[in-house]
N, C-alpha and C positions, 0 to 999 in steps of 0.2 A: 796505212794502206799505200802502195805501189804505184803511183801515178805518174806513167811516164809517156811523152808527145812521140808520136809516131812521125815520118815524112811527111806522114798524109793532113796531120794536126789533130787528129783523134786522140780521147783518152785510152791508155790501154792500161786495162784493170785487172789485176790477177796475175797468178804465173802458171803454165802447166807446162810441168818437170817430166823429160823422158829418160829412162835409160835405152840404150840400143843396144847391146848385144844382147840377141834371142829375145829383144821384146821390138824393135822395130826394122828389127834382122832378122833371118830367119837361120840365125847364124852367129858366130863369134870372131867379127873383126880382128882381134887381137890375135888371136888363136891362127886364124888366115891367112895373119900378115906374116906369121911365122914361119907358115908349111910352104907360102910366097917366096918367100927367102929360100928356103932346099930347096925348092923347084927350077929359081935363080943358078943354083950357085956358088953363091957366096958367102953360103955357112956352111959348116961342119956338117952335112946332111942326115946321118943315121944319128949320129949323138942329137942334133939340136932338134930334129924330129919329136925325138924320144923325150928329149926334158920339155918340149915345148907340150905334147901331150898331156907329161909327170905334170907338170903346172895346173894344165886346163884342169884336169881329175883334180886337182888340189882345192880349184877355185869354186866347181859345182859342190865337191864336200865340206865346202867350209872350212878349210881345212888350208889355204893359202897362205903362205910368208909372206906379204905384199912386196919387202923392200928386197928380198931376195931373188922375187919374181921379175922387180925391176933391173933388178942387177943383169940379168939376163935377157930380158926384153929391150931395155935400150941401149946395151954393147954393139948392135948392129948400125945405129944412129951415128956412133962417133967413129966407127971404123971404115965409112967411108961417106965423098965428097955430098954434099946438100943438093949438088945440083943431080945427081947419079941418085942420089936415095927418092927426089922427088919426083925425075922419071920411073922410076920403079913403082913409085906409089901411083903415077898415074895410070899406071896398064893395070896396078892391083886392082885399084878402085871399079874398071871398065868391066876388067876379069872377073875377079873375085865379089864384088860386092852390087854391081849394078844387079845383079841374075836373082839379087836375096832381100832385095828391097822389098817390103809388102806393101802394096796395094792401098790395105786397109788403115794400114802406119800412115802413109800419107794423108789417106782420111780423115785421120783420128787428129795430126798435127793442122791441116787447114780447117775442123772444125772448130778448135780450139779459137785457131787464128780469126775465124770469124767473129766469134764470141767477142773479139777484141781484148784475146787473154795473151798476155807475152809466152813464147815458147820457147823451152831451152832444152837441149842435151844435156844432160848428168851423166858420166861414164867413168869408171875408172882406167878404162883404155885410153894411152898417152893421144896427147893434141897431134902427135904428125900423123899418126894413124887415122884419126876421127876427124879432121877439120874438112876435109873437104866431102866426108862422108854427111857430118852435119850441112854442107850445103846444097845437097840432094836434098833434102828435107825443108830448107829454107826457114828454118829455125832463125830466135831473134840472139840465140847465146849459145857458146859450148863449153862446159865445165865440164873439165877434164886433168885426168892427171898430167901434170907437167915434166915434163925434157929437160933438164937444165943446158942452157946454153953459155959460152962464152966468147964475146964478140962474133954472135953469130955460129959459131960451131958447137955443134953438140958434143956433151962429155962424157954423155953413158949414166949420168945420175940424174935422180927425180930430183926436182925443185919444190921445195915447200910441201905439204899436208900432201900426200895420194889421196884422189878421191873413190877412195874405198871403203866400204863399210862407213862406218862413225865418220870418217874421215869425209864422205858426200855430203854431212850434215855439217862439219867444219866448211869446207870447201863453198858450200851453197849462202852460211852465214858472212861470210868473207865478202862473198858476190853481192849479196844486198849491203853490207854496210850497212847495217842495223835498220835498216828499211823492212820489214819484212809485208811481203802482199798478202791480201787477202780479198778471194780466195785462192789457196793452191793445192796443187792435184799434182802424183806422181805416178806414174807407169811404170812397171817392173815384172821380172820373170823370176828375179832371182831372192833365193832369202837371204843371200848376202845386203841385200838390201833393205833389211828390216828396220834398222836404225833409222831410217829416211822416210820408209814409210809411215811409221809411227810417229814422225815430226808432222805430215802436213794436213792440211783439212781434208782432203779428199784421196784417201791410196785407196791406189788399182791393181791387182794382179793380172798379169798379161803373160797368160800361155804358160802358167805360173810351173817355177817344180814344185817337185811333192811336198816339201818343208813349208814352199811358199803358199801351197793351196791350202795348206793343213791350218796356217795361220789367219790366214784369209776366212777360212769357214771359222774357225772360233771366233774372228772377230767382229764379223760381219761385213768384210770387204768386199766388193763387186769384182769376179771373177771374167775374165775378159777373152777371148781369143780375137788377135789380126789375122789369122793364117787359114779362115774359111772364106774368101770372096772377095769382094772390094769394098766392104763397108767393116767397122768394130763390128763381133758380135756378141750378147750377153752369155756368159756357161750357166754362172750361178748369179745372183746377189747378195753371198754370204747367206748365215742362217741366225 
């Protein structure tokens, strides 16, 4: 079991795992940060539009490259300065991401927090994009696909496992260090993420797709939406 001392000196018992894009977004980060970029400037606008799209369609069908994806996704990182990409990501954040935060996401992470259950982002959208989006959230971790950097500057490649598919169930074993808590619980929209959900004690579909709801009712997983109000609310509880 997970036992680890908060500031406060409390135990915190358990973990509950969120993905964010379109489950505590009402929206895809990654996908945003793209059309961010044409909107900028400083990419190729109609071409990088276009593949940014090809991609997104790729990733709801299942159907994604991941390393090819990255190939693409973080060439913008290393072709210009850190201090210019991270004022960029600050107006993105205000812009683009403050408008799509839900409500009820936040609910759902401080009731958690109550419980006295550690909370963490799982996403396979890279760390520059998601880090300061996870602190909207006040999440206690963020697992995320990784940037490779060198002495500080970024080189346009992924570092170690992407956490995508199978690879969030790599990525999350890595993070405990053979520690594994109990109980934990993971929130998701997508079936890309079935691999994960079938790892923990407690999967949630949230605002599920069709692939994801489909598997949810066969298996009996509690079906969820954030995007009616300020509190979770229940669709189904499986069947």
């Amino acid at each position: 079991m997970l036992r680890r001392t908060s500031a406060g000196g409390s135990q915190r018992v358990g973990l509950a795992l969120f993905d964010l894009d379109n489950t505590l977004l009402a929206g895809d980060s990654d996908h945003l940060w793209g059309d961010y970029l044409v909107g900028l400037g400083v990419v190729d606008g109609a071409r990088y539009r276009a593949e940014n799209q090809r991609f997104y369609d790729a990733y709801r069908a299942g159907t994604l490259e991941i390393f090819e994806f990255l190939a693409f996704a973080l060439q913008p990182l290393a072709a210009h300065p850190r201090e210019r990409l991270e004022a960029w990501r600050e107006r993105f954040v205000a812009e683009s991401i403050d408008p799509i935060v839900l409500p009820a996401a936040r609910a759902l992470v401080d009731r958690h927090r109550r419980q006295g259950h550690r909370t963490a982002i799982i996403t396979a959208t890279n760390r520059f994009v998601t880090e300061p989006i996870a602190r909207l959230f006040g999440v206690d971790a963020l697992i995320a696909t990784e940037p490779e950097e060198v002495d500080g500057v970024y080189t346009g490649r992924v570092a170690g496992v992407p956490c995508y598919r199978e690879g969030k169930v790599t990525r999350l074993a890595e993070w405990l260090a053979g520690e594994p808590p109990t109980p934990t619980w993971f929130y998701s929209d997508s079936h890309n993420d079935l691999p994960l959900l079938g790892a923990v004690d407690h999967p949630v579909a949230v605002d599920p797709d069709p692939v994801l709801h489909e598997q949810a009712r066969r298996r009996g997983w509690p079906v969820l939406t954030l995007r009616q109000g300020g509190l979770p609310a229940a669709l189904t509880q499986g069947s």
